[in-house]
C-alpha positions as CSV (number, residue, x, y, z in Angstrom):
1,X,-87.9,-9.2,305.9
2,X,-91.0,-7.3,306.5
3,X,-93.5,-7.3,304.1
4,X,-93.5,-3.7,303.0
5,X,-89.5,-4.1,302.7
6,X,-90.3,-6.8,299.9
7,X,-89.1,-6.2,296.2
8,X,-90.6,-5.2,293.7
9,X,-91.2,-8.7,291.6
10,X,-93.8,-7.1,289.1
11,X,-93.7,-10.1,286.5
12,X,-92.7,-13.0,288.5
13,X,-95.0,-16.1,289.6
14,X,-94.0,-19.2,291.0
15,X,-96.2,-22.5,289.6
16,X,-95.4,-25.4,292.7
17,X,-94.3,-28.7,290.1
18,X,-94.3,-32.4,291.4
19,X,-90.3,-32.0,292.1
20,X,-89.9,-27.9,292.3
21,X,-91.0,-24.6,291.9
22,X,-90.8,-23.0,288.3
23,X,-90.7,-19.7,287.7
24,X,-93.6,-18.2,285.4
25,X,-93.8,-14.8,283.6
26,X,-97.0,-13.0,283.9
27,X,-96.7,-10.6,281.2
28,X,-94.1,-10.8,278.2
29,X,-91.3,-7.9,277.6
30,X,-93.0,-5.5,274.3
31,X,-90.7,-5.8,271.6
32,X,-91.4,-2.5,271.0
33,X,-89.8,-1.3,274.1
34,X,-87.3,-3.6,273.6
35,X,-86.5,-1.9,270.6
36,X,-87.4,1.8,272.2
37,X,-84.3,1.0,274.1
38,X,-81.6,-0.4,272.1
39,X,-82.2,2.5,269.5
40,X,-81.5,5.0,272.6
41,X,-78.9,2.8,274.0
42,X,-77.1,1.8,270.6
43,X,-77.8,5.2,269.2
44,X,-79.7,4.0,266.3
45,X,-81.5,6.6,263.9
46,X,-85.3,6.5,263.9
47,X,-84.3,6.2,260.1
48,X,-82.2,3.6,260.7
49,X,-83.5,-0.5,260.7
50,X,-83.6,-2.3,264.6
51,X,-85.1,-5.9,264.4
52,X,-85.7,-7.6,267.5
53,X,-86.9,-11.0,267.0
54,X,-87.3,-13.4,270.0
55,X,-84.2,-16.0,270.2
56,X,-84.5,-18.6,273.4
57,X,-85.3,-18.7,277.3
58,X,-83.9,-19.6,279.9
59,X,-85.4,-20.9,283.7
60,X,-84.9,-16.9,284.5
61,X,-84.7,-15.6,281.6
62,X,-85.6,-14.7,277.6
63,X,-83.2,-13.7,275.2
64,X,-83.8,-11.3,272.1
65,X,-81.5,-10.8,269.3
66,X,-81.3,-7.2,268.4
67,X,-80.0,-6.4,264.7
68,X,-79.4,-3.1,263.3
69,X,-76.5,-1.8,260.6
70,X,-74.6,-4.9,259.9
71,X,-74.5,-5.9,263.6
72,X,-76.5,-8.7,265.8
73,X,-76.5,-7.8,269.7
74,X,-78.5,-9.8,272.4
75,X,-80.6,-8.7,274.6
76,X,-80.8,-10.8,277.9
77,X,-84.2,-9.6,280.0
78,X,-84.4,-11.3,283.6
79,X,-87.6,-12.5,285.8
80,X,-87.1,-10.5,289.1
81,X,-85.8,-14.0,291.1
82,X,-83.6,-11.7,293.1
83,X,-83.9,-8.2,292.2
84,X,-81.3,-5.9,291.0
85,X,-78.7,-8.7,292.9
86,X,-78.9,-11.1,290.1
87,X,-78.2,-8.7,287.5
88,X,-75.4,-7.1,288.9
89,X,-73.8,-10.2,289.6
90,X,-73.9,-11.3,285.6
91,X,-72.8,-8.0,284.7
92,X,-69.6,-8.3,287.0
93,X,-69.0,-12.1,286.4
94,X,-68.9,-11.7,282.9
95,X,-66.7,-8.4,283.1
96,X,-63.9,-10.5,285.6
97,X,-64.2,-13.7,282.8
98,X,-63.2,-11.3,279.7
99,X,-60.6,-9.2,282.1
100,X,-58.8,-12.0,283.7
101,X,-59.2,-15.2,281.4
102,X,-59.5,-17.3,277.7
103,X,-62.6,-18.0,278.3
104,X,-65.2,-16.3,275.4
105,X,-68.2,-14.7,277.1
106,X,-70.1,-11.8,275.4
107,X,-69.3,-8.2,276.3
108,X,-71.7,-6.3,278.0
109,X,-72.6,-2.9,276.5
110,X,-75.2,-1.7,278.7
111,X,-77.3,-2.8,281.2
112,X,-80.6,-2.2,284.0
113,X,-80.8,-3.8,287.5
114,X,-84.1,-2.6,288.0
115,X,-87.4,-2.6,286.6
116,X,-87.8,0.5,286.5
117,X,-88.0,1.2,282.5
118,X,-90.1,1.3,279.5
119,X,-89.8,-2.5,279.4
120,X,-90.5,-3.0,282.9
121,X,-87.9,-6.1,283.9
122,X,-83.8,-5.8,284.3
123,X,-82.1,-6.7,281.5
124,X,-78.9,-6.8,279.8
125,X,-77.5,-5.6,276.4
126,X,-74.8,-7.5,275.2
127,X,-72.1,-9.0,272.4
128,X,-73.8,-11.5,269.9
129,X,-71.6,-14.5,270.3
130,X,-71.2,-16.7,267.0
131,X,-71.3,-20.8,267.2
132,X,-74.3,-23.2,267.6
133,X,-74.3,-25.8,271.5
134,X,-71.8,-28.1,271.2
135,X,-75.0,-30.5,271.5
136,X,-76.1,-29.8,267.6
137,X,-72.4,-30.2,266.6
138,X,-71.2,-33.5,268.7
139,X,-72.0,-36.1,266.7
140,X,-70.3,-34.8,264.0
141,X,-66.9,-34.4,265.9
142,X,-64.4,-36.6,265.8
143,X,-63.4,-37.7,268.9
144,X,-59.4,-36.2,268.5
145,X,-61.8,-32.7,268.6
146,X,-63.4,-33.7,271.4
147,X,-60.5,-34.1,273.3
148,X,-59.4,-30.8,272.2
149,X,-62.5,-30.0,273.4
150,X,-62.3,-31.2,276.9
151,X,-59.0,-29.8,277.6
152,X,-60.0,-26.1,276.7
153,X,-62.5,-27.0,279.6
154,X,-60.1,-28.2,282.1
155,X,-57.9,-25.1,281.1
156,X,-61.0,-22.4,281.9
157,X,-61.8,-24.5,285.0
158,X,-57.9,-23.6,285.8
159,X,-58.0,-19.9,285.4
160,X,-62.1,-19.7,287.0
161,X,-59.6,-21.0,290.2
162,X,-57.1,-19.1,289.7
163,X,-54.1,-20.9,288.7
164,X,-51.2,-19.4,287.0
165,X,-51.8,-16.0,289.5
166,X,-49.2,-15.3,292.1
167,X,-53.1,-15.6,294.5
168,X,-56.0,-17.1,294.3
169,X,-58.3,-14.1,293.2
170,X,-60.9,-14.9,295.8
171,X,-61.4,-14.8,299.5
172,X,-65.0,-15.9,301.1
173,X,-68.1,-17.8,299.1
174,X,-70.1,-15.8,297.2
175,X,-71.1,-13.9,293.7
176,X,-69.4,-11.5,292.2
177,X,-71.0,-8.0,292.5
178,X,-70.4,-4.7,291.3
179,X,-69.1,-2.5,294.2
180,X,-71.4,0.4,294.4
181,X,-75.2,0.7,292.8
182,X,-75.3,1.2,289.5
183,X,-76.0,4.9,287.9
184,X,-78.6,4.6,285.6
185,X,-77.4,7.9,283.8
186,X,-73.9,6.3,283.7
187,X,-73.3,5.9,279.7
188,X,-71.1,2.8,279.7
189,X,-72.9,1.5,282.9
190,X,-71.0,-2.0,282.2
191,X,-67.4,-0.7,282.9
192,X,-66.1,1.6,286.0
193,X,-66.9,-0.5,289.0
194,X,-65.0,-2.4,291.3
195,X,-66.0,-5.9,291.4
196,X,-66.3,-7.7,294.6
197,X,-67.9,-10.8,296.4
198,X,-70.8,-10.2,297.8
199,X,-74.6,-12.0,299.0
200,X,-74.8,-15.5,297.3
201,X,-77.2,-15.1,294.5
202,X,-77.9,-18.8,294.0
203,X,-81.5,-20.8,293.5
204,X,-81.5,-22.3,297.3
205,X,-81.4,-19.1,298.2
206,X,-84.1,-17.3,296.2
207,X,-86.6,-19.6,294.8
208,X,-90.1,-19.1,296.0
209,X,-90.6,-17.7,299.7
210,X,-86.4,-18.7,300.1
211,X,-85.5,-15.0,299.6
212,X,-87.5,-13.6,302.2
213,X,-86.0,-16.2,305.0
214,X,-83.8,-14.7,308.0
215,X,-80.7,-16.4,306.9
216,X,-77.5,-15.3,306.2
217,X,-76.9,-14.6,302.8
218,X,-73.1,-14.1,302.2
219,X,-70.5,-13.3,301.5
220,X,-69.7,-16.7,304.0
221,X,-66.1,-16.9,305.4
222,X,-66.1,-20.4,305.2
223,X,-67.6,-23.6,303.9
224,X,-69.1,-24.1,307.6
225,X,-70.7,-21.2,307.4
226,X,-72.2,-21.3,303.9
227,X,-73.9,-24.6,303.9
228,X,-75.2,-24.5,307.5
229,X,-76.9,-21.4,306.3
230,X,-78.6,-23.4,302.9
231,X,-79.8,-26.8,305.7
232,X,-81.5,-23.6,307.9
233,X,-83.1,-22.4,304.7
234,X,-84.6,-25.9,304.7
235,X,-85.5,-26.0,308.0
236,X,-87.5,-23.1,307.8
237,X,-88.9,-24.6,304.7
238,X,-89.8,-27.8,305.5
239,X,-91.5,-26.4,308.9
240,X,-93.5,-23.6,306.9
241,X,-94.7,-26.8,304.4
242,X,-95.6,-28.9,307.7
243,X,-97.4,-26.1,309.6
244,X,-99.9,-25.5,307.0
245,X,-100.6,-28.9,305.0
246,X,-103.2,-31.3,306.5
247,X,-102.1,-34.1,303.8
248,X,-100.2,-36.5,305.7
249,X,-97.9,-37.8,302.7
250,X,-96.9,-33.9,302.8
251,X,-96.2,-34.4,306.6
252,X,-94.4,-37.4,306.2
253,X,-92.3,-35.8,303.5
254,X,-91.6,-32.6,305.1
255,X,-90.7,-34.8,308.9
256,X,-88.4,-36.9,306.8
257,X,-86.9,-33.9,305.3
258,X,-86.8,-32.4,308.7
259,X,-84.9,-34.8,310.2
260,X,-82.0,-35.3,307.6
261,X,-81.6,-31.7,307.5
262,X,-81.1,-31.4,311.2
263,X,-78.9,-35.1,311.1
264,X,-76.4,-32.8,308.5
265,X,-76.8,-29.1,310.4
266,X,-74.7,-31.3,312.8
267,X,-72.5,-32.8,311.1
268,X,-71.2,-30.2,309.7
269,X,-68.8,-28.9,312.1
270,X,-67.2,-32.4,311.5
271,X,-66.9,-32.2,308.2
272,X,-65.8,-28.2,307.8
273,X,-64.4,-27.7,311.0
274,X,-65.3,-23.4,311.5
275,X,-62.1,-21.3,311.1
276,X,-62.8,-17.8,312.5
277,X,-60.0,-16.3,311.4
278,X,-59.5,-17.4,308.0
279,X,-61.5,-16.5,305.2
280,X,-61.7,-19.6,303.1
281,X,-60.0,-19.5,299.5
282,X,-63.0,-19.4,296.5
283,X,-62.8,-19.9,292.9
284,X,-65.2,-19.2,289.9
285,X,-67.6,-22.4,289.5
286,X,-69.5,-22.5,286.5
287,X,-71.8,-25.3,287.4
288,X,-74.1,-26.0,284.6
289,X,-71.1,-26.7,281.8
290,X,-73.7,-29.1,279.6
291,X,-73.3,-29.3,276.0
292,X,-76.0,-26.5,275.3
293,X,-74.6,-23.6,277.6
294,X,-71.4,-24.2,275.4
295,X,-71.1,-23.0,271.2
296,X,-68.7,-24.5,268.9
297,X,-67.4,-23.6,265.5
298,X,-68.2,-26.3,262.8
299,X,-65.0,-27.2,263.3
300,X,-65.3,-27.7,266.8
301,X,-64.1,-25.1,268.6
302,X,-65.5,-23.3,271.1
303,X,-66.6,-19.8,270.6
304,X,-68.6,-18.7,273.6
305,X,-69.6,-20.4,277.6
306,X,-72.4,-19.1,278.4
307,X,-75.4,-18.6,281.4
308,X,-73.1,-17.5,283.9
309,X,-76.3,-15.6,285.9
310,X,-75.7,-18.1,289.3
311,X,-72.4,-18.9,288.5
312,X,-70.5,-17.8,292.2
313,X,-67.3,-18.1,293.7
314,X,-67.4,-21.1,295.7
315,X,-64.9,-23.7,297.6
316,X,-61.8,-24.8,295.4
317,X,-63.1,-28.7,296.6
318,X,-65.8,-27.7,294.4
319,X,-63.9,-27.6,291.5
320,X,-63.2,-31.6,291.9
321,X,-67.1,-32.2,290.6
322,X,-66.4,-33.0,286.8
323,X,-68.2,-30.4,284.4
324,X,-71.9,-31.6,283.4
325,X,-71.0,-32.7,279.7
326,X,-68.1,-35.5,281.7
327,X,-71.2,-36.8,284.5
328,X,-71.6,-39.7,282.8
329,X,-71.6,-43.7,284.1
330,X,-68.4,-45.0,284.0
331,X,-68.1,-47.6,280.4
332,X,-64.6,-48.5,279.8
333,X,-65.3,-50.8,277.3
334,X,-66.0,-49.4,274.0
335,X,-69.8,-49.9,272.4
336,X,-69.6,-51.7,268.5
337,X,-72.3,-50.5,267.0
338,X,-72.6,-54.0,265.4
339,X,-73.5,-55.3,268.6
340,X,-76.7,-53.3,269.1
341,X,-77.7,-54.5,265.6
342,X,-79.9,-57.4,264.5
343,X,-78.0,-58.9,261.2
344,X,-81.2,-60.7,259.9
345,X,-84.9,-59.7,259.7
346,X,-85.5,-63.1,261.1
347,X,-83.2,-62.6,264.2
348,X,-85.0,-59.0,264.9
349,X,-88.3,-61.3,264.5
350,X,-87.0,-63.3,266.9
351,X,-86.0,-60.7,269.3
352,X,-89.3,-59.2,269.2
353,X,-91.0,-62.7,269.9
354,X,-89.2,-62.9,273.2
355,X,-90.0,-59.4,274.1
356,X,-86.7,-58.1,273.6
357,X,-85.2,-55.1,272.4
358,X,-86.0,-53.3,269.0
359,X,-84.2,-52.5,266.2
360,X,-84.7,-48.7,267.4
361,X,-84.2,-49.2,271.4
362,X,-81.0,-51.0,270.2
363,X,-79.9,-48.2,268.3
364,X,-80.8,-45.8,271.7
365,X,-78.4,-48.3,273.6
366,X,-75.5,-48.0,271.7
367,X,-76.1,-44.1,271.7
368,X,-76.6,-43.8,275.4
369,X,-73.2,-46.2,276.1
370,X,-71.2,-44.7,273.3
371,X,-71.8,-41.8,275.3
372,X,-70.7,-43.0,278.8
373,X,-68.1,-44.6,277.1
374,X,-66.4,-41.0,275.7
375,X,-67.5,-39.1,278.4
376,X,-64.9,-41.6,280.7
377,X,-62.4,-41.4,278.5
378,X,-62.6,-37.5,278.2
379,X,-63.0,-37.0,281.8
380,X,-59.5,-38.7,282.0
381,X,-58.0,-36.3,279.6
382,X,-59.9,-33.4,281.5
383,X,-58.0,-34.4,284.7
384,X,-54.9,-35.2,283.9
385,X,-54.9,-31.5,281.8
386,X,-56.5,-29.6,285.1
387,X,-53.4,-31.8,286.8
388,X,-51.1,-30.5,284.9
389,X,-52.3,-26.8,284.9
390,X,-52.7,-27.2,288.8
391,X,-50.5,-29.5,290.4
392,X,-52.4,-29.2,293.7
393,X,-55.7,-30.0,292.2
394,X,-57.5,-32.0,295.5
395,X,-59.1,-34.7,293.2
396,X,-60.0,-37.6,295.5
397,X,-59.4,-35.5,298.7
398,X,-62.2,-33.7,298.6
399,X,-64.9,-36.5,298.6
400,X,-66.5,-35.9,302.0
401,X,-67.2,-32.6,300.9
402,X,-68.0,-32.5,297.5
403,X,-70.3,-35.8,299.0
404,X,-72.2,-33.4,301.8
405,X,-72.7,-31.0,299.3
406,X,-74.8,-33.5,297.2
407,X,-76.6,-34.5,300.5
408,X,-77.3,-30.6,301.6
409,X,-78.3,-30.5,298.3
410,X,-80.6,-33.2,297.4
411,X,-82.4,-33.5,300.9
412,X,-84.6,-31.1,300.8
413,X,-86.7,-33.3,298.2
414,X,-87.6,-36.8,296.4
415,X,-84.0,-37.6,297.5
416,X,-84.3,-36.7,301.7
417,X,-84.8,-40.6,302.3
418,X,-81.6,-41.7,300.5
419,X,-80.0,-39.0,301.8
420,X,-80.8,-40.3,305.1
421,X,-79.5,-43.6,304.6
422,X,-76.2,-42.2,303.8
423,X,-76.1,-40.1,306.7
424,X,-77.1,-43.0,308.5
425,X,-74.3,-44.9,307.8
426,X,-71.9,-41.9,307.7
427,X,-72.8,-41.2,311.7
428,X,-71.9,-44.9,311.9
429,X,-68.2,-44.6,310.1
430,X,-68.7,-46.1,306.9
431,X,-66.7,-44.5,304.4
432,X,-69.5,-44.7,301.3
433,X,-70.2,-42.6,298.5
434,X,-74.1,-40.8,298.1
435,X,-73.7,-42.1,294.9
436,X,-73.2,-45.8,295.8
437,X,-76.0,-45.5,298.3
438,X,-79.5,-47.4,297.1
């Protein structure tokens, strides 16, 4: 992409961390255009009360409640990662997920993909969804709600793949777009638009100088085609990092990187054979389902999913990764909490005489294990409910490719030289997991 072709990213910096790059804002949204807005958009009177009050960010993002008459609304206002592509994908995910499943998202009244507006960043105007993260409330849920809990999420998995359709509502990997550009003069700008896939608007692809790379950029026709194009993202990467630094532990890094990338660029015809002919068969993949991006009721129930902004339609094998809240260490065994506590000041004396544990890092044990032990026992009652609602669910057959995945995905960082050693040993025949790899 030329230079002058750039986007306008007005608002955006990028601060380089030990592990990644974060975004940065540069200037905050005015609340008062914020406001400006929503009494336009909402059609509030000037006499009329409209309190915006700053509510949460995200990586990409900072989130406003907006209340006027009675009624809360959000407002959702986006750092330019990938402009006007990343709003137009939320809009349309979010508009499929209310049209074509159970799942409770927000309703989107009104929206911007540009930053060209009083605020001066895209944003997005939507439903106030009720609930507090699942995280505040788990503790207090028993654990027959929890796996009431987990099999709501195996059902929305389900319908995000398309069960229960006569077809799978996907062809080719991507995220969802609208079909044609948005008309800013267009009063319900939310609804009216075909939806379709289109350019993958994912992190790989757009963090830091990723977005201006000569790479495809979807939609892909097939796995093949969609990971080779995130290990040449790397590769130009990794080059651009060892053409400019003069620190050799960079060099070393960026070699190492180098050489895993180009060690999985050919491996993967062997592990996605290319088929020209056939576009590959996709699914919805939320892939951040942790505790927070989810809000229960007190009672437990779930009222809303949320951050669905690089949520994409990606390979049904993908689907086989258990939801975030279920990636736990396997603990069959159930933690007593009487065994992570001393019974006599003398014996926690004792204990601390040796060096061992504290009352307090006991009590952090038993947490951290109770934990791995319901998140195995709910990740069994997650499958055997996505089983049942999709008799064809590849669990287990997919390893080799949910495992490259990982490896594409962790090798262009801290991770390239374990990667490596399970590449090594892959290009040898060993059948071993990236996991179980030291």
């Amino acid at each position: 992409m030329a230079p002058d072709s750039r986007p306008n990213q007005d608002g955006l910096a990028w601060k380089e961390t030990l592990f990644d790059l974060v975004p940065q804002w540069t200037r905050d949204p005015p609340i008062a255009a914020i406001e400006s807005l929503c009494r336009r958009r909402l059609g509030i009177a000037a006499a009329d009360p409209c309190v915006v009050t700053f509510a949460a960010s995200g990586l990409f993002n900072k989130l406003y409640t907006v209340e006027s008459r009675g009624t809360t609304y959000m407002m959702r206002v986006s750092l330019p990662v990938y402009p006007r592509h990343k709003t137009r994908a939320e809009v349309a995910k979010l508009r499929w997920v209310r049209d074509n499943t159970s799942i409770p998202v927000p309703q989107v009244y009104d929206f911007d993909d540009s930053n060209d507006n009083e605020m001066g960043f895209e944003w997005i105007l939507m439903e106030f969804m009720g609930g507090r993260p699942a995280h505040e409330r788990w503790g207090a849920m028993t654990m027959e709600q929890k796996v009431v809990f987990a099999q709501r999420i195996a059902t929305f998995q389900a319908e995000l793949s398309g069960r229960g359709k006569a077809e799978s509502p996907f062809k080719r990997i991507g995220t969802l777009t609208l079909d044609r550009p948005a008309n800013k003069q267009q009063k319900d700008a939310a609804a009216g638009q075909p939806i379709a896939v289109g350019r993958l608007v994912a992190p790989e692809f757009f963090m830091g100088d990723n977005l201006f790379y000569n790479v495809p950029r979807g939609p892909f026709d097939s796995s093949h085609d969609w990971l080779a194009a995130q290990l040449n993202i790397i590769l130009i990467h990794q080059t651009a990092i060892l053409n400019k630094t003069d620190d050799e532990d960079e060099q070393e890094d960026a070699e190492n990187a180098l050489s895993v990338a180009r060690k999985l660029l050919s491996l993967v015809p062997k592990v996605f054979p290319p088929s020209p002919d056939v576009a590959e068969t996709t699914g919805l993949y939320h892939h951040d389902l942790h505790l927070n991006n989810i809000l229960v009721s007190d009672q437990g129930e779930i009222t809303a999913v949320l951050d669905w902004e690089c949520v994409s339609a990606l390979p049904l094998w993908m689907a086989t990764r258990p939801p975030k809240f279920l990636d736990e260490p396997v603990r069959e065994e159930e933690p007593l909490a009487e065994d992570y506590v001393d019974n006599t000041p003398q014996e926690s004396a004792a204990d601390a005489q040796k060096g061992g544990a504290s009352g307090q890092e006991k009590d952090e044990l038993y947490y951290i294990h109770r934990m791995e032990w319901e998140a195995t026992q709910l990740r069994k009652v997650y499958e055997a409910r996505l089983k049942e609602l999709w008799p064809g669910w590849p669990l287990g057959e997919s390893n080799a490719e949910v495992d490259f995945f990982q490896a594409v995905s962790l090798c262009d960082g801290p991770w390239a030289k374990r990667v490596g050693r399970w590449v090594d040993r892959l290009e040898r025949g060993e059948a071993i997991r990236i996991d179980d790899t030291a």
